[in-house]
C-alpha positions in Angstrom: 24.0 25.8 -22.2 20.9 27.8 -22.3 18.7 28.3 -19.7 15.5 26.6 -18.8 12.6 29.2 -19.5 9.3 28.1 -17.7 6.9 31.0 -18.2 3.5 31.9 -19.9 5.1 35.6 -19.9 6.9 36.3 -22.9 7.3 40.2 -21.8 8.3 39.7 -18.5 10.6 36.7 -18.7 12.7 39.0 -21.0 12.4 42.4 -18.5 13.7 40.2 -15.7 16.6 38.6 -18.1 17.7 42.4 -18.6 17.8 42.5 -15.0 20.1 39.9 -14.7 22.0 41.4 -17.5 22.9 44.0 -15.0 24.3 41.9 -12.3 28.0 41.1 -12.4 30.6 38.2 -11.5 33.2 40.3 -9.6 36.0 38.2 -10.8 34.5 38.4 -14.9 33.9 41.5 -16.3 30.6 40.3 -18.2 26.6 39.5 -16.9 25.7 36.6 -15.4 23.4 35.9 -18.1 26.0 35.8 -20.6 28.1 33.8 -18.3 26.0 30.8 -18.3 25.3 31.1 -14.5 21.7 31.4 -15.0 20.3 27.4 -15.7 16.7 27.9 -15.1 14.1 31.0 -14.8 10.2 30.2 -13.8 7.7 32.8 -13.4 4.3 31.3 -12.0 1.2 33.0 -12.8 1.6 35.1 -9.1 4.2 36.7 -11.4 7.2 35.1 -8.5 10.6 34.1 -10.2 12.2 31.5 -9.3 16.1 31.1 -10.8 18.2 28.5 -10.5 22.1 29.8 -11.1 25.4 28.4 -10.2 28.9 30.0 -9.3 32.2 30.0 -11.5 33.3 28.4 -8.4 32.3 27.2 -5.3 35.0 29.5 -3.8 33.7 32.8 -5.2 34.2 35.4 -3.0 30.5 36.9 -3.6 29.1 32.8 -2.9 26.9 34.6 0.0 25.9 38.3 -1.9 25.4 37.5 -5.5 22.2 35.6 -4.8 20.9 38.4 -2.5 21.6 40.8 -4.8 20.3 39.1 -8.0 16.6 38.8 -5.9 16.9 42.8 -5.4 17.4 43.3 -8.9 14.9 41.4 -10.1 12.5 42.4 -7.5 12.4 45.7 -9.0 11.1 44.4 -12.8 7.6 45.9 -13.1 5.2 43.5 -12.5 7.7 40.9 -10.0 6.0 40.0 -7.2 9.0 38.3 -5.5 12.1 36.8 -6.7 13.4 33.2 -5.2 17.3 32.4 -6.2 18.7 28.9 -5.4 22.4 28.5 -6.5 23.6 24.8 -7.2 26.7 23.2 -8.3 25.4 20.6 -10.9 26.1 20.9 -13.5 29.6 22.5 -12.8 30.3 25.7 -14.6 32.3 25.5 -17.6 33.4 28.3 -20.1 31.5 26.8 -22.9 28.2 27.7 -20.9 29.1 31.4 -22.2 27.7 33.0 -24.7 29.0 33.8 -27.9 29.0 37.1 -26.8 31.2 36.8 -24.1 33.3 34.0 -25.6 34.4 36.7 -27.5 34.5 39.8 -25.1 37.1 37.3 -23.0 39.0 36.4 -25.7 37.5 32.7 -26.1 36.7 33.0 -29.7 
């Protein structure tokens, strides 16, 4: 599943989706993006990010911290006035929300 891009900032959209290549699942040893976690991403033209991301789980451990620290990594993208993160649990996460990439680097593939 990819996610949802709703932005008129092409330059942006893809600084703040390498900041959320730097944030981590504790339990998974690859990004969130490439997890699949990340469903939607809308920047309005107040240049404020929204994201909408799920959980591998709705036990993870880091259910409370991930979301807080996703905002402060993305808060600090040039140009980011604020960052907004919701976290839902439709759809579920599956492993076929992953990436190629880390289909692979898991052994998926």
């Amino acid at each position: 599943m990819d996610a949802n891009i709703v932005s008129n900032y092409p330059e942006l959209t893809q600084a703040v989706i390498d900041a959320l290549k730097t944030c981590y699942d504790p339990e998974i040893p690859v990004d969130i993006w490439e997890l699949g976690l990340i469903y939607e991403i809308a920047i309005n033209d107040d240049k404020e990010v929204k994201l909408l991301m799920t959980l591998t789980s709705p036990n993870c451990p880091v259910a409370e911290s991930l979301p807080a620290d996703i905002s402060d990594k993305v808060r600090t993208v040039r140009g980011v006035k604020g960052c907004d993160v919701k976290v839902t649990f439709e759809p579920p996460w599956m492993k076929e929300m992953m990436s190629e990439v880390a289909q692979l680097e898991l052994g998926f593939m």
